[in-house]
VEXVO-258539 format. One record per residue (C-alpha): x, y, z; residue in three letters; residue number from 1. Coordinates in steps of 0.05 Angstrom, whole numbers. Each point is the difference from the previous one (the first is absolute). Layout:
rec px X, py Y, pz Z, type ALA, seq NUM
...
END
This chain:
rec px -593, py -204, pz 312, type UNK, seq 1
rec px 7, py 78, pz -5, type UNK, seq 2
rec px 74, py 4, pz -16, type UNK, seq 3
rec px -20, py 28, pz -67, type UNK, seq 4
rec px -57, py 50, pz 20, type UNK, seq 5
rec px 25, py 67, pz -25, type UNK, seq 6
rec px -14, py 53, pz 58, type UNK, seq 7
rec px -19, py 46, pz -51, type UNK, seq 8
rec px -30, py -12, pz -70, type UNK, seq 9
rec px -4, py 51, pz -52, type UNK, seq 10
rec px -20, py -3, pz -78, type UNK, seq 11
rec px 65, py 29, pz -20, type UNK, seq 12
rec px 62, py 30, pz 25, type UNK, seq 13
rec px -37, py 71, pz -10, type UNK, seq 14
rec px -47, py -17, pz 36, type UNK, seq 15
rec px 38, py -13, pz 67, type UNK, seq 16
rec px -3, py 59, pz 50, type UNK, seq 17
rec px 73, py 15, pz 7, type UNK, seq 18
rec px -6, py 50, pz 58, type UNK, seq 19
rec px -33, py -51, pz 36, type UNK, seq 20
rec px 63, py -43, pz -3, type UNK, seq 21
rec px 44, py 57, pz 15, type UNK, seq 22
rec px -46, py 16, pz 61, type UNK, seq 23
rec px 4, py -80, pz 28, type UNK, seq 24
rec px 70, py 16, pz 4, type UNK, seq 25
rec px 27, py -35, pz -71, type UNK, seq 26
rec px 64, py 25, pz -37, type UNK, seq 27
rec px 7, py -53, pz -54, type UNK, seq 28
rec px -41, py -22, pz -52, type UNK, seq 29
rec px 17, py -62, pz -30, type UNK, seq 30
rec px -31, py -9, pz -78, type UNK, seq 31
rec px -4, py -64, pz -33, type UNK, seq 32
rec px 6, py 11, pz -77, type UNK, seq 33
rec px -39, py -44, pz -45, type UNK, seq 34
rec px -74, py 16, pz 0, type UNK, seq 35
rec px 10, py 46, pz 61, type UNK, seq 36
rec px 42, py 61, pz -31, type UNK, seq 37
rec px 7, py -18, pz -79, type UNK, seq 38
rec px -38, py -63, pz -47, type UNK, seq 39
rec px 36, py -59, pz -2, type UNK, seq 40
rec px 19, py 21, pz -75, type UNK, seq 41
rec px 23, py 69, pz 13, type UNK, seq 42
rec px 60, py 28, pz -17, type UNK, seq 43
rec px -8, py 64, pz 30, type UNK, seq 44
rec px -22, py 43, pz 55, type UNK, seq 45
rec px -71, py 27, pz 4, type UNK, seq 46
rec px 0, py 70, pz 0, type UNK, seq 47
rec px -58, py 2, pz 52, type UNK, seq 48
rec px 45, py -54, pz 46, type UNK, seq 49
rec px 52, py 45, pz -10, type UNK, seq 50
rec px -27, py 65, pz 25, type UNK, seq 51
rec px -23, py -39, pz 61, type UNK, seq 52
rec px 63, py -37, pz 21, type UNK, seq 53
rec px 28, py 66, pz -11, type UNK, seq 54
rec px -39, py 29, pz 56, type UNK, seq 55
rec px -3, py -59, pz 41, type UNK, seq 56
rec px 78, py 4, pz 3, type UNK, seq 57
rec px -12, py 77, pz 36, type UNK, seq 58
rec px -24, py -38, pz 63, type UNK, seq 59
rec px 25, py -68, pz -10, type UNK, seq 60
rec px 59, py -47, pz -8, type UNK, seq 61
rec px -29, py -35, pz -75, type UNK, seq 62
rec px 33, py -72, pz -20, type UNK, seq 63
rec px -24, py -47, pz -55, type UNK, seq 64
rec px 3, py -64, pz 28, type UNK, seq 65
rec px -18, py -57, pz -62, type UNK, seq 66
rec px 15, py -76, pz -17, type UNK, seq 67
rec px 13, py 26, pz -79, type UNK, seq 68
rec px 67, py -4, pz -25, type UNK, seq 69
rec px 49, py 53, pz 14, type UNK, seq 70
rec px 2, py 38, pz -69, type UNK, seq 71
rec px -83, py 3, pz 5, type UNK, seq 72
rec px 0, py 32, pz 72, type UNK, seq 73
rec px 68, py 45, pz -9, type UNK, seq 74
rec px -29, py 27, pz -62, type UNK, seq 75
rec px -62, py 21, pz 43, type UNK, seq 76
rec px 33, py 20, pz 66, type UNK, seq 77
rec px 52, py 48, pz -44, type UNK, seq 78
rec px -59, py 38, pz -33, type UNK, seq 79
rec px -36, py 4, pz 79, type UNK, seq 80
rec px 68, py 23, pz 15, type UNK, seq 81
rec px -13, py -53, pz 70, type UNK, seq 82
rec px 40, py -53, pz 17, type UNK, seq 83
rec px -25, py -78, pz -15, type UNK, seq 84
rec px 15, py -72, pz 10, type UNK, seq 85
rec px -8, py -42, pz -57, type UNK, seq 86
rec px -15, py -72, pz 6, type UNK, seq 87
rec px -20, py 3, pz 63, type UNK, seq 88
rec px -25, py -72, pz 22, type UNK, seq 89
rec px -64, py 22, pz 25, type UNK, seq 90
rec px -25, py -17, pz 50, type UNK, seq 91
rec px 73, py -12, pz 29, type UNK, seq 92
rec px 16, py 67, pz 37, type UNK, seq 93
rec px 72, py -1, pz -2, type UNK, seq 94
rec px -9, py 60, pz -49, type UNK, seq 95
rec px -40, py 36, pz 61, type UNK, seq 96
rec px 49, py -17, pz 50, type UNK, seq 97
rec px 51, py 47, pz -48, type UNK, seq 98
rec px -42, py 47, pz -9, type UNK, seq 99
rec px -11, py 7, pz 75, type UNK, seq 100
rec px 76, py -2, pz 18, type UNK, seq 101
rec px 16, py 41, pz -62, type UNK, seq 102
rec px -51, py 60, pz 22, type UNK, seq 103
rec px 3, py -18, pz 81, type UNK, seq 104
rec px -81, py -12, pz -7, type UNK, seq 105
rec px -49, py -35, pz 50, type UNK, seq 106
rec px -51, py -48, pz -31, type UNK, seq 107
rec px -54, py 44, pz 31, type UNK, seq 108
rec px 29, py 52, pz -50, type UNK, seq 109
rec px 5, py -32, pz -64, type UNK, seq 110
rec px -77, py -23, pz -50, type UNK, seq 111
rec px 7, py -45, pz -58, type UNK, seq 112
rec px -48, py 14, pz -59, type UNK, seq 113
rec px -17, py -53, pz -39, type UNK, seq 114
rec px -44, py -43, pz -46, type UNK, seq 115
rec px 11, py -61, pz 24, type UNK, seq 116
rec px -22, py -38, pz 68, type UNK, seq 117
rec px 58, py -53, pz -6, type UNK, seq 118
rec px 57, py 38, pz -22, type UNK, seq 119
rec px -21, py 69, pz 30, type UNK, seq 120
rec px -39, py -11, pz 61, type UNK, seq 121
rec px 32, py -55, pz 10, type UNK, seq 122
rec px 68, py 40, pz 8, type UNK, seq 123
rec px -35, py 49, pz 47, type UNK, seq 124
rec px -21, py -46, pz 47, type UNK, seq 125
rec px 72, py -40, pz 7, type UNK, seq 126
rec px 26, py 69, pz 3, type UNK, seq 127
rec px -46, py 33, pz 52, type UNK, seq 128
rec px -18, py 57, pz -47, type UNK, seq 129
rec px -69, py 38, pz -27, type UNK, seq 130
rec px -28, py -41, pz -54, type UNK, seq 131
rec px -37, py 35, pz -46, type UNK, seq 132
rec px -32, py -40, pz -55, type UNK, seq 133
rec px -16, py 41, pz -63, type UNK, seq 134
rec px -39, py -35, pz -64, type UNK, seq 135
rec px 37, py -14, pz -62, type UNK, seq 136
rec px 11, py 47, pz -49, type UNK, seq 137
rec px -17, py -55, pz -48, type UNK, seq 138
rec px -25, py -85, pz -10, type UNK, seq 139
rec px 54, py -5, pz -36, type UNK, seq 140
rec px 61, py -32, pz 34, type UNK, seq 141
rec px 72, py -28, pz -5, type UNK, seq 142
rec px -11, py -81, pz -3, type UNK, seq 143
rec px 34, py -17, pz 63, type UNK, seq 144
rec px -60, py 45, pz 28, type UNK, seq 145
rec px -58, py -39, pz -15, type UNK, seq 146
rec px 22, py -54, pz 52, type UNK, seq 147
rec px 3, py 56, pz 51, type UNK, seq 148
rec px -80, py 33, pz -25, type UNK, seq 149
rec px -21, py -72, pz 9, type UNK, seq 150
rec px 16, py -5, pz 65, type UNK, seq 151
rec px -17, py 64, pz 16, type UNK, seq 152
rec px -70, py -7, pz -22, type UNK, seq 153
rec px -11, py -58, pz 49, type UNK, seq 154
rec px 22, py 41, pz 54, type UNK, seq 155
rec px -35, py 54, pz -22, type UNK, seq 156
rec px -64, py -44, pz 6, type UNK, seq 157
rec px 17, py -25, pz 68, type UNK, seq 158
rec px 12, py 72, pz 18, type UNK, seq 159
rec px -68, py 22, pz -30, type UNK, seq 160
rec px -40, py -65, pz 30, type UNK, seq 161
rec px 31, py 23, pz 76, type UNK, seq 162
rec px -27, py 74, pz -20, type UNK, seq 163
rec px 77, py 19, pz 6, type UNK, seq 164
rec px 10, py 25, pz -67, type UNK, seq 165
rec px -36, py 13, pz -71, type UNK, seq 166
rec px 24, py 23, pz -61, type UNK, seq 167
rec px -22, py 68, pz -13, type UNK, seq 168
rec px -22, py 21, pz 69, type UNK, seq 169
rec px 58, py 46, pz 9, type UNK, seq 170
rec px 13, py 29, pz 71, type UNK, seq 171
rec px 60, py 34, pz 41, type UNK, seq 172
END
């Protein structure tokens, strides 16, 4: 029943304590895009987003890891200046098992930060990684989503009912 409990849940990705990560021994920060690093509708980077992947990428290995088409995520990955994988078929962790062969990474060093319970935390527990489960930026989503938040909001509920999880009650 827990496959999708984040191990950490944060309001935002600024809101994450990054040192902790780097102190539990994690290299790579995975970021899913939509509603996580940029609104569905943007077509550019965040200045704010910026100046933190920027320092995030002092201490860590960064990678944008999204299900949006490849011109969407390059366009965002180029300005990060990180690499990304586009279309990504979450939760389907072949992406994750390049990433790990690619970079010669451990699951126990690699988070995914996301928005999502069945695409991101799903991925995170098939792949053995942190799951950290952020809010989204926004309600409003691609269409293709909305099957996804319904599902997530019974899960959510089941969660809540078992005392397992609540939206809003952030902890680390």
């Amino acid at each position: 029943m827990s496959k999708y409990l984040p191990d950490i849940y944060r309001k935002n990705i600024f809101d994450i304590d990054y040192n902790k990560l780097k102190k539990k021994g994690i290299k790579c920060l995975i970021f899913d895009l939509d509603n996580t690093l940029a609104l569905i509708d943007s077509v550019k980077v965040d200045v704010k987003v910026k100046e933190l992947i920027t320092k995030l990428k002092k201490d860590f290995l960064v990678v944008i890891v999204s299900n949006s088409p490849k011109k969407r995520v390059l366009k965002f990955s180029s300005d990060l200046e990180v690499d990304s994988y586009p279309f990504a078929l979450k939760p389907t962790i072949r992406t994750l098992k390049k990433i790990k062969s690619k970079y010669n990474l451990e699951s126990k060093s690699i988070a995914i930060i996301g928005d999502q319970f069945i695409t991101d935390m799903g991925y995170g527990y098939k792949g053995k990684i942190t799951k950290i489960f952020v809010d989204p930026l926004a309600t409003k989503d691609l269409k293709i989503t909305n099957v996804n938040r319904y599902l997530e909001e019974k899960i959510m509920n089941k969660y809540d009912k078992n005392n397992l999880f609540k939206k809003g009650n952030y902890y680390e």
